[in-house]
Backbone as numpy.savetxt, mean C-alpha at the origin, in Angstrom:
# Nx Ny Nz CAx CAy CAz Cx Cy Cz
-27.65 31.86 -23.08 -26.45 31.04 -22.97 -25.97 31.07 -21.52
-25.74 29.97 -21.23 -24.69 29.98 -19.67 -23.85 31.02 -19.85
-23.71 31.70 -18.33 -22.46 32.63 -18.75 -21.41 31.98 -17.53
-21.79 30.83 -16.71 -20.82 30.33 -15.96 -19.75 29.45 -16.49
-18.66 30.03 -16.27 -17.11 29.83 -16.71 -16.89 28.10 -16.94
-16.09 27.32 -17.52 -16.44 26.01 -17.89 -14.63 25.87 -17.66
-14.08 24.85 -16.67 -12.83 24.90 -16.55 -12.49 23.54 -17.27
-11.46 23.59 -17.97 -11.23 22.24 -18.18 -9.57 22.23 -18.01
-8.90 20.87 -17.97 -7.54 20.18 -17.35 -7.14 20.48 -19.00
-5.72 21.42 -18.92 -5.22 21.62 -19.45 -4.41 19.89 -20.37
-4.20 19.92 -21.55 -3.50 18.33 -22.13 -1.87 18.44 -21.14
-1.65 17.30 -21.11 -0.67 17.49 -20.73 0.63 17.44 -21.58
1.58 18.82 -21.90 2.25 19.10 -22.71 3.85 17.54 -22.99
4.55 17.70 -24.58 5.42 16.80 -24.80 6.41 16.78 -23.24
6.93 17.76 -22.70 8.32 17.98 -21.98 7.80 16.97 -20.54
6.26 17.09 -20.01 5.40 16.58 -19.36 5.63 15.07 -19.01
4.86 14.97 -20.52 5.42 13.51 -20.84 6.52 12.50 -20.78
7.44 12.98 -21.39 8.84 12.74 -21.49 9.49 12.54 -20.18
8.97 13.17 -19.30 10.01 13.37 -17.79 8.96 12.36 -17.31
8.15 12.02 -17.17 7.16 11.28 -16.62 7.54 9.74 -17.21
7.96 9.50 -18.41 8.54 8.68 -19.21 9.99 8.12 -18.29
10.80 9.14 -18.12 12.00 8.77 -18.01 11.86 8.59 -16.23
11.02 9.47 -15.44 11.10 8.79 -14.11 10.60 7.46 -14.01
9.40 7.19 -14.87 9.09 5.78 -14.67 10.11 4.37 -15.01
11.07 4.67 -15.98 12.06 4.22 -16.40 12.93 3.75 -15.35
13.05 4.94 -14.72 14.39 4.89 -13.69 13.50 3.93 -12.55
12.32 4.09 -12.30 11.46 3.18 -11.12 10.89 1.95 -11.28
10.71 1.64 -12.53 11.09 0.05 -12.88 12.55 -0.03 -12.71
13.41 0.43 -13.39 14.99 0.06 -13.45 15.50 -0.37 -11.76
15.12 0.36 -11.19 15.45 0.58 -9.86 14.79 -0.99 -8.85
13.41 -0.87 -8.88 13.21 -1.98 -8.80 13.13 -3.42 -9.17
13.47 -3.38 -10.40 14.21 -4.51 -11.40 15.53 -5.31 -10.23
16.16 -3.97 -9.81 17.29 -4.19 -9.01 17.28 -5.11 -7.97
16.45 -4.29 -7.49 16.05 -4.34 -5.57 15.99 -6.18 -5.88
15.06 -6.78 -7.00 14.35 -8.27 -6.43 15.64 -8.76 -7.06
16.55 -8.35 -8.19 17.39 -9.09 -8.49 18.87 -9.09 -7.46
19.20 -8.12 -7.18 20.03 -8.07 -6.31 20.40 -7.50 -4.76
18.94 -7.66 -4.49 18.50 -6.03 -3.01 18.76 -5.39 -2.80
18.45 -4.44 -2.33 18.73 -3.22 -2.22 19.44 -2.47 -1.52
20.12 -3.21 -0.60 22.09 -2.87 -0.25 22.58 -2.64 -1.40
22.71 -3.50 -2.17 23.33 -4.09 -3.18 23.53 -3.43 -4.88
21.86 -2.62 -5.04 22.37 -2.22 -5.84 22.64 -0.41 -5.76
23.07 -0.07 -6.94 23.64 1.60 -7.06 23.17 2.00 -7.77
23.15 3.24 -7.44 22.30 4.43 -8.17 23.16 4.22 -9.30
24.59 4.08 -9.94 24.87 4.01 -11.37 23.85 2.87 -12.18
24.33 2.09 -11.25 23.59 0.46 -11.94 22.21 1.12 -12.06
21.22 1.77 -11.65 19.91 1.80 -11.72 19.87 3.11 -13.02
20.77 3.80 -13.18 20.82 4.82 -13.86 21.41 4.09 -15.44
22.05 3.06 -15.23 22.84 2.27 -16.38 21.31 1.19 -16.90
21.31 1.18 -16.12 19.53 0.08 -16.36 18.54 0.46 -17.40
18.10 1.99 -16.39 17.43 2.93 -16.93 17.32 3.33 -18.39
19.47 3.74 -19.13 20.04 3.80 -20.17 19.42 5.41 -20.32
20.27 6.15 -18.80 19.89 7.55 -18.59 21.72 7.68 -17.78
21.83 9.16 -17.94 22.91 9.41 -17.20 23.16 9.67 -16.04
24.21 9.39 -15.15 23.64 8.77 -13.66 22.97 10.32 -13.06
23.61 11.86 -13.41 23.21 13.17 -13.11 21.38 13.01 -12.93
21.17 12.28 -14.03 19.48 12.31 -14.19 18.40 11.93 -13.65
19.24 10.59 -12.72 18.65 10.33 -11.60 18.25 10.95 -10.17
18.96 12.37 -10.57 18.88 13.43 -9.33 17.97 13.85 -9.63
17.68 14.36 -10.83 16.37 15.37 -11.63 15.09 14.71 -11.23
15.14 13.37 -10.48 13.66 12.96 -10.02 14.07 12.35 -8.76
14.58 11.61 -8.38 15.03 11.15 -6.95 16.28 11.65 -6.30
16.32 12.02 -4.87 17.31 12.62 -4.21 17.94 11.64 -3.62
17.40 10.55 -3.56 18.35 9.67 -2.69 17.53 8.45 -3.50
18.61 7.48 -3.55 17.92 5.71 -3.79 16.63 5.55 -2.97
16.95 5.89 -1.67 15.95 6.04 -0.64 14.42 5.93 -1.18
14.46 7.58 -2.18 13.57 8.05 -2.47 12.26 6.91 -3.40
13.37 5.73 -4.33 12.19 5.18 -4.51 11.33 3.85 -3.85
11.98 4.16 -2.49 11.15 3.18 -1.45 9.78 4.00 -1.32
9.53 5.31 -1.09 8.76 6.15 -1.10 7.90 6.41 -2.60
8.37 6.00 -3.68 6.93 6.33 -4.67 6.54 4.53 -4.86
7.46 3.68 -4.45 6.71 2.33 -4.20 5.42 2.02 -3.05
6.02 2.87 -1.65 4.51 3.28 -1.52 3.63 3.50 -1.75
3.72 4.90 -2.21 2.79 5.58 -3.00 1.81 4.78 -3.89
2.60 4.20 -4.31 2.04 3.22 -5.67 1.34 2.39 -4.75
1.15 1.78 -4.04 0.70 0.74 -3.34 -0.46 1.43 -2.50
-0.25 2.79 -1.93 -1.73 3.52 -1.48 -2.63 3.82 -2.11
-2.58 4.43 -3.51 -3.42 4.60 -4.41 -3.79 3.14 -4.86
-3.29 1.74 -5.06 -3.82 0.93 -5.77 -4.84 0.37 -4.75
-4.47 0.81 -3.14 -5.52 0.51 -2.10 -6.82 0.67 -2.44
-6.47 2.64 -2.71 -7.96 3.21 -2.85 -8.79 3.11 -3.97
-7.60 2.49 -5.01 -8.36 2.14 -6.56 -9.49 0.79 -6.20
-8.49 -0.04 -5.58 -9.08 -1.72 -5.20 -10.32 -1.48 -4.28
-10.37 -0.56 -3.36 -11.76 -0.31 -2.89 -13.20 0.41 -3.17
-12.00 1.25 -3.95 -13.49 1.66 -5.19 -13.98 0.79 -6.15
-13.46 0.21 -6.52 -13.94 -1.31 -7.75 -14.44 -2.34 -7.30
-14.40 -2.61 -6.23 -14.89 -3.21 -4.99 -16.01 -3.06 -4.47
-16.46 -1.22 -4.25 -17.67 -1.23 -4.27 -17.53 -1.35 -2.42
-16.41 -1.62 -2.22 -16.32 -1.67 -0.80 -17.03 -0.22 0.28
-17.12 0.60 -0.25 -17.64 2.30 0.35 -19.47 1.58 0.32
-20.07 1.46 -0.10 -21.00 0.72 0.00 -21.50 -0.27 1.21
-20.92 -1.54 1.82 -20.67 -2.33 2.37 -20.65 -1.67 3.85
-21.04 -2.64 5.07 -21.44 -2.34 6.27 -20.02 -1.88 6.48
-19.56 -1.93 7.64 -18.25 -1.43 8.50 -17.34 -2.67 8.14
-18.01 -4.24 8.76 -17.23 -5.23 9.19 -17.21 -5.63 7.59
-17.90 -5.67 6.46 -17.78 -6.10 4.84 -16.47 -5.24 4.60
-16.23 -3.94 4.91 -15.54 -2.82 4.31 -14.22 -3.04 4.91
-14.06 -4.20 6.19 -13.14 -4.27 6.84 -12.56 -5.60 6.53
-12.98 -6.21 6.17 -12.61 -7.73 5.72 -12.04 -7.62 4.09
-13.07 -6.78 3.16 -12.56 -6.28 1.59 -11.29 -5.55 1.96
-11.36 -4.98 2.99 -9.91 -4.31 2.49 -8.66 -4.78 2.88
-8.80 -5.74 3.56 -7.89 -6.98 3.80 -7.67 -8.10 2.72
-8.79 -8.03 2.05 -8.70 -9.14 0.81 -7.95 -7.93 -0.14
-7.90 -6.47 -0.59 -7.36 -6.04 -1.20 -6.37 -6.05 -1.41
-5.64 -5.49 -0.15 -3.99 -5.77 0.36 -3.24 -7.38 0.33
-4.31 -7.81 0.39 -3.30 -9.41 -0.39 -3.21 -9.62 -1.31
-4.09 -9.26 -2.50 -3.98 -9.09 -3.91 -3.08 -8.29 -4.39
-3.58 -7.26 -3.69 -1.97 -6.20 -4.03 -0.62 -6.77 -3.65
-0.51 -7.76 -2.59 0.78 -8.02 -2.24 1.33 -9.12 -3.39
0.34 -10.18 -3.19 0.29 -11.18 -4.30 0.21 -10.95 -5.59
-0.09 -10.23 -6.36 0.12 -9.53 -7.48 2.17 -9.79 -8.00
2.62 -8.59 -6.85 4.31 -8.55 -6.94 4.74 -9.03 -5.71
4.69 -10.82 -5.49 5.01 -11.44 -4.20 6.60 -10.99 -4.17
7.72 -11.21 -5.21 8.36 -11.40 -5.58 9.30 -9.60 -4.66
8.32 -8.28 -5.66 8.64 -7.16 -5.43 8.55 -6.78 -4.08
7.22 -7.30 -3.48 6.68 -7.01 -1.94 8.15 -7.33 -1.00
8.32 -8.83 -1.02 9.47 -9.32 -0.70 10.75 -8.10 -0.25
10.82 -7.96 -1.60 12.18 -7.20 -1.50 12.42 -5.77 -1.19
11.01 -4.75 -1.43 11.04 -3.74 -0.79 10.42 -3.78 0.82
9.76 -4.52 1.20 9.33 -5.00 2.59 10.63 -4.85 3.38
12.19 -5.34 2.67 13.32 -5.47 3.53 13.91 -4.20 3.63
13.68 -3.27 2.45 14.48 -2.22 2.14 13.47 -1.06 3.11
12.27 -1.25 2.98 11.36 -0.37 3.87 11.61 -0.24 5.09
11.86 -1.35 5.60 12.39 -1.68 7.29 13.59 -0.84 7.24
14.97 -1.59 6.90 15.81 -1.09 6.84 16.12 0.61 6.78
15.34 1.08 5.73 15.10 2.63 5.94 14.66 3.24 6.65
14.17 2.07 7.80 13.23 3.27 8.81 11.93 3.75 8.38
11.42 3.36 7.29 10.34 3.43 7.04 9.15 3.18 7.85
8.74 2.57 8.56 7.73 1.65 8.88 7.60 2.98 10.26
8.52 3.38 11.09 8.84 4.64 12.05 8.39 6.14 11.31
9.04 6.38 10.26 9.29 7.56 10.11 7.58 8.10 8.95
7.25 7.14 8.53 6.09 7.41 7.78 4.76 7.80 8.40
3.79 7.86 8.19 2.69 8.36 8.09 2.02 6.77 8.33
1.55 6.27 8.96 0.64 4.76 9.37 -0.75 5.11 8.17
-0.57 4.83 7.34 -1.75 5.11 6.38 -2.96 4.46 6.16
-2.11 3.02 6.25 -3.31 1.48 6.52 -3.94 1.59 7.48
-3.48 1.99 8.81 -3.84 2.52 10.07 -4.95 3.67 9.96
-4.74 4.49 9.01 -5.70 5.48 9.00 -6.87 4.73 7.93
-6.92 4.31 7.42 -7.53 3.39 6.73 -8.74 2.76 7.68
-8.26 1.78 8.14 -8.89 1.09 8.96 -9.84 2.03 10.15
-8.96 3.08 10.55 -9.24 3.71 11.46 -10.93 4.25 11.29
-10.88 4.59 9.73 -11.91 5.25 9.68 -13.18 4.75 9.30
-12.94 3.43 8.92 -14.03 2.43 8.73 -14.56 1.85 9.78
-13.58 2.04 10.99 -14.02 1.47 12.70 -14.84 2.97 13.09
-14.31 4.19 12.51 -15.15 5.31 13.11 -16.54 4.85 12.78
-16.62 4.36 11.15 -17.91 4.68 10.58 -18.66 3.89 11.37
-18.59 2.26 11.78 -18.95 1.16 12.03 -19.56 1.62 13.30
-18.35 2.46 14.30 -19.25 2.76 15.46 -20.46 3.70 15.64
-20.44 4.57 14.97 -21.26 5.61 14.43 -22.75 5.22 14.25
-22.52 4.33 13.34 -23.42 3.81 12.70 -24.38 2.54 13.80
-23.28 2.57 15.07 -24.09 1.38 15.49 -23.95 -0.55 15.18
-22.73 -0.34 14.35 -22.14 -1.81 13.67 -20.64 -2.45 14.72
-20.33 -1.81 15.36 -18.91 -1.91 16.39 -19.50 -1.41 17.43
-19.07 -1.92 18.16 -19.05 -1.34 20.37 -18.48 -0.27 20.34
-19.07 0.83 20.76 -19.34 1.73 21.51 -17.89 2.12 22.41
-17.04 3.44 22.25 -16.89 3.70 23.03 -14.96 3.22 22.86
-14.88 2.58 21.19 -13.43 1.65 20.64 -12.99 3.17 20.37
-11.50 3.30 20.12 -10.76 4.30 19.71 -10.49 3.89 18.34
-10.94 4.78 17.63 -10.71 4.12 16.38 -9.54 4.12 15.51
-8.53 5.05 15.85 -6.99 5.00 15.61 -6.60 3.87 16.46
-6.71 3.76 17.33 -6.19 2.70 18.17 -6.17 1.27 17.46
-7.77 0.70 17.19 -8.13 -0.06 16.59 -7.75 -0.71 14.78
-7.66 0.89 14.87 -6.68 1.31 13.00 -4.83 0.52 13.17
-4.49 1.12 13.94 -3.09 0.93 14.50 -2.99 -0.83 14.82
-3.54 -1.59 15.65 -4.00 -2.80 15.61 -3.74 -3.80 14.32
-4.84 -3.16 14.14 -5.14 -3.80 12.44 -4.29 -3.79 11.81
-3.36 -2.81 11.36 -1.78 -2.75 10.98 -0.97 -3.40 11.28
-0.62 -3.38 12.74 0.22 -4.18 13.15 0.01 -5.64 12.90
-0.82 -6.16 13.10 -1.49 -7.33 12.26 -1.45 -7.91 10.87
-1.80 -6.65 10.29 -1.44 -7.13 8.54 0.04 -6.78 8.27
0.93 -5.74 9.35 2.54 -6.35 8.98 3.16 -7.29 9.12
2.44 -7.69 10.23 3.05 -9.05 10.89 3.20 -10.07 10.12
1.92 -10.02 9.66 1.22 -11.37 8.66 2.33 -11.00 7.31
2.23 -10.07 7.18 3.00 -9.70 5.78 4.31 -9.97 6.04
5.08 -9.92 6.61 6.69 -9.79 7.00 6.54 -11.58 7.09
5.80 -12.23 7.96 5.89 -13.89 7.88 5.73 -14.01 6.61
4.46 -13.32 5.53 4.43 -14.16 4.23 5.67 -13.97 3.06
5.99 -12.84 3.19 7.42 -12.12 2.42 8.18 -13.06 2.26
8.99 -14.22 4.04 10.07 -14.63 4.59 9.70 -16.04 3.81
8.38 -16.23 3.66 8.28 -17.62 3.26 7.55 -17.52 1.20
7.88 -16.31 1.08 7.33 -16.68 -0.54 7.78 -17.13 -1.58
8.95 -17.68 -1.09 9.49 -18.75 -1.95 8.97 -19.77 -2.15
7.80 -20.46 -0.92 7.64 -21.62 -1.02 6.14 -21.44 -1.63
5.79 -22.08 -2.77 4.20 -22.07 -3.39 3.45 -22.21 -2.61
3.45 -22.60 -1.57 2.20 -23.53 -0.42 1.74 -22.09 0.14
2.96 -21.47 0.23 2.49 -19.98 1.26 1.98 -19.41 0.89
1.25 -18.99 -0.52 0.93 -18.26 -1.24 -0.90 -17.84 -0.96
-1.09 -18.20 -0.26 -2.34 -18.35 0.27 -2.74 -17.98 1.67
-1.43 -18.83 2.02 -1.25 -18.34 3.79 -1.75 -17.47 4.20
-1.70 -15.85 3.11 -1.60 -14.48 4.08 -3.00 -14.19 3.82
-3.62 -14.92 2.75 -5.25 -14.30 2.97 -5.83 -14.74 3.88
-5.54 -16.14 4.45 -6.46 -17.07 5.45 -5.68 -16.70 6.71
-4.42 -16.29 6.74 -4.00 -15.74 8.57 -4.68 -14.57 8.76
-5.03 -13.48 8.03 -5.09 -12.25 7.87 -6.93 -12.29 7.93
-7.55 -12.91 7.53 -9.00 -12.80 7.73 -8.85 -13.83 8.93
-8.46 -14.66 9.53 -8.90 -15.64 10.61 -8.87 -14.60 12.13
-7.37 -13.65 11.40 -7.39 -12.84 13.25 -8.01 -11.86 12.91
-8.82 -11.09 11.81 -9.10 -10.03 11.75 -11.37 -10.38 12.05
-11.26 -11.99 11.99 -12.74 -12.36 12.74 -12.37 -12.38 14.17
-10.69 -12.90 14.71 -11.25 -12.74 15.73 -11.13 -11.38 16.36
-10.93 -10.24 15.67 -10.96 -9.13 16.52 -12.42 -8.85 16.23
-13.02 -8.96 15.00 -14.48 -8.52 14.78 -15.12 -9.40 15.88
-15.20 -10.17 16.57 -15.54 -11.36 17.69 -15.80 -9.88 18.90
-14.95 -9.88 19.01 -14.96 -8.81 20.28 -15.18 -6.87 20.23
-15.09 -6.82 18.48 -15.61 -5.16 18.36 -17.21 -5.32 17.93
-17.58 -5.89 17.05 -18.94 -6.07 16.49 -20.23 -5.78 18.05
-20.76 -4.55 17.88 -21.92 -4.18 19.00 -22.67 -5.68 19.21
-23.35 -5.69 20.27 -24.27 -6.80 20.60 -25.53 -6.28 19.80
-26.32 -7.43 19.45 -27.66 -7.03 19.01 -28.66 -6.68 19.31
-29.49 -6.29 19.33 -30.71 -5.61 20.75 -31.88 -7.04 19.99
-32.16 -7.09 21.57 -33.08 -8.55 21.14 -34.27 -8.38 21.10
């Protein structure tokens, strides 16, 4: 018989559940808010009255309103790394892996045009965009490492630099598509601005070919 130890993930117990239940509650409720009335606007009672939790309870998972600008993130980094694994994108040269993950992030945005919108304003406003961690940036960053590595990008690019770039780029694009997603026509806009400048930076990183 094996005598090496066999670990397995404990179930996760009722009390588990339940709190996991009621924070998610409060983070729809909360953002329910934000698109209906933004997020100046609304209050931690109102989000706690939403919820149909007592306003104390909203402390037991968030410290500040603030706080759920930060698991809306969250939510939006992991659905990155979900969308690129299903994608199949880890597979794919440097410049495939760099273009998919630009088509990701518009799906993801386009998905909740509506939600994007309205925490996009509240993110700024918080200082977010400063005080965080550039994640997309690291993202990118490391698919320009691989690309050069590999011999698929010029030689010699910083690849945070290039990461950082790329960001600034898909906020840009994003903050114009946010301002205009009211109008149906735009709804498209941000995939075709967002791959048109991101060929023309591949124009000028993509190595020359040996002839």
């Amino acid at each position: 018989m094996d005598s090496r130890a066999t670990t397995t993930t404990p179930p996760v117990g009722r009390r588990e559940r339940n709190k996991e239940r009621v924070r998610e509650r409060l983070y729809l409720a909360a953002v329910e808010l934000f698109v209906e009335k933004g997020y100046d606007h609304t209050s931690i009672d109102e989000i706690a009255e939403r919820a149909d939790v007592a306003r104390g309870t909203f402390f037991n998972y968030f410290q500040r309103k603030e706080d759920i600008i930060g698991a809306w993130g969250e939510r939006r980094r992991a659905a990155l790394v979900t969308g690129l694994e299903e994608s199949g994108a880890f597979t794919l040269t440097s410049v495939a892996r760099l273009q998919q993950c630009m088509a990701v992030l518009v799906r993801i945005n386009q998905e909740e045009s509506r939600l994007t919108a309205a925490m996009l304003t509240a993110w700024v406003k918080a200082g977010r965009p400063i005080l965080e961690e550039p994640y997309v940036a690291e993202v990118f960053g490391r698919i320009v490492d691989s690309g050069v590595r590999q011999g698929e990008l010029s030689p010699g690019m910083s690849a945070i630099g290039v990461g950082n770039v790329l960001r600034d780029v898909y906020l840009g694009a994003l903050y114009r598509w946010a301002n205009q997603s009211s109008d149906t026509d735009a709804t498209g806009s941000l995939a075709e601005e967002l791959q048109q400048i991101l060929q023309l930076l591949l124009d000028g990183m993509t190595a020359p070919k040996s002839s």
